[in-house]
N, C-alpha and C positions, 0 to 999 in steps of 0.2 A: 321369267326366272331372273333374269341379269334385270327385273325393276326391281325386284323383291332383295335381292341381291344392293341392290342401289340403297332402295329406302333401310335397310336393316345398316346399312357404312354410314349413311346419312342420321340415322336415328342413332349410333354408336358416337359418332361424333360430336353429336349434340348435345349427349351427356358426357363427353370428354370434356366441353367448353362449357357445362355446365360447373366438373368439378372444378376446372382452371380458374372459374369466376370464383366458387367458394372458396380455395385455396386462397386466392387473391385478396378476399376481404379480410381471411384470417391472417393474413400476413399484416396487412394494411393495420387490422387491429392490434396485432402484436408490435408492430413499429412505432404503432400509438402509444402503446403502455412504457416499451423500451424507453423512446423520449421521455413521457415527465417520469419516465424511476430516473434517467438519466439527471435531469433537470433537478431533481428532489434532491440525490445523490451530491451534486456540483454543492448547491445551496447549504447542506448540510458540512461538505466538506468545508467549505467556506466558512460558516457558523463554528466549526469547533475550532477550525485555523488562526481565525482570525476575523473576530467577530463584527468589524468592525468594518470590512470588507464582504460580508452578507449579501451585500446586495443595497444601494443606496435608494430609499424613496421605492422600495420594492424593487428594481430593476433589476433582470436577472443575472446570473454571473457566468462570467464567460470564460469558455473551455480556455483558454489562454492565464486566467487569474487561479482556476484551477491550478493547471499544472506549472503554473509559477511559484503557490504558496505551497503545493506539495514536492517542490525541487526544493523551495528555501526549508520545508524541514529537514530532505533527506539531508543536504550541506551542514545545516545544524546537528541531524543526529550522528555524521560521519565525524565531524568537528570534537563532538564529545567523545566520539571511540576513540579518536586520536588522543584527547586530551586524558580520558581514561587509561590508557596503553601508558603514557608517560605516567602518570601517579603511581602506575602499579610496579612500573620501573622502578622508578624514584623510592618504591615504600619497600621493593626487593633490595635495594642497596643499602635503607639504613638496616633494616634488618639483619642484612648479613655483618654491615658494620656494627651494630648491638653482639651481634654473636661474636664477631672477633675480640670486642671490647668485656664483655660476661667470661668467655675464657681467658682474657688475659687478668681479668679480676680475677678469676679462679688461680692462675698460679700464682696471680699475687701472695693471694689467705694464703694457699698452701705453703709458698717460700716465707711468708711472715710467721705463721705454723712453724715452720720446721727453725727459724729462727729464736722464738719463743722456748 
């Protein structure tokens, strides 16, 4: 009984390490796919960035040129929020200056009106 007992832990086992191998390859295989999406991804971010930094003579482009050219856009696109945020300042002040200036035409007519 304690062989049968043995060989049944023994044969449970061995299809324990059998699914740990399968697990294993599927991992393996997905770590494969992960890299070149990663690698495709890079190349691609690099190509719409700045095409000219692609990748030289094919060579591939490295996680550093990545997140260099996607820091120099974020700087760029925060630069223009800033510089957007002024304009919209600047276009609120003549505006309100237009409106001081429109009502102060307005009593003009009206006191030239009532002059007339």
């Amino acid at each position: 009984q304690a062989e049968e007992e043995l060989k049944a832990a023994s044969a449970r086992q061995a299809l324990q390490l059998q699914e740990m191998g399968r697990r294993e390859r599927l991992l393996r295989a997905g770590l494969g796919r992960a890299k070149e999406q990663l690698e495709s991804f890079k190349s691609q971010v690099m190509r719409v960035c700045s095409p000219a930094a692609a990748g030289v003579a094919g060579k591939a482009v490295t996680e550093q040129q990545v997140v260099e050219k996607v820091r120099q856009i974020s700087d760029e696109n925060q630069q223009s929020q800033e510089r957007e945020k002024v304009l919209q300042e600047e276009l609120s002040s003549r505006l309100a200056k237009d409106k001081e200036v429109s009502a102060s035409v307005e009593v003009f007519k009206k006191s030239l009106r009532e002059l007339q």
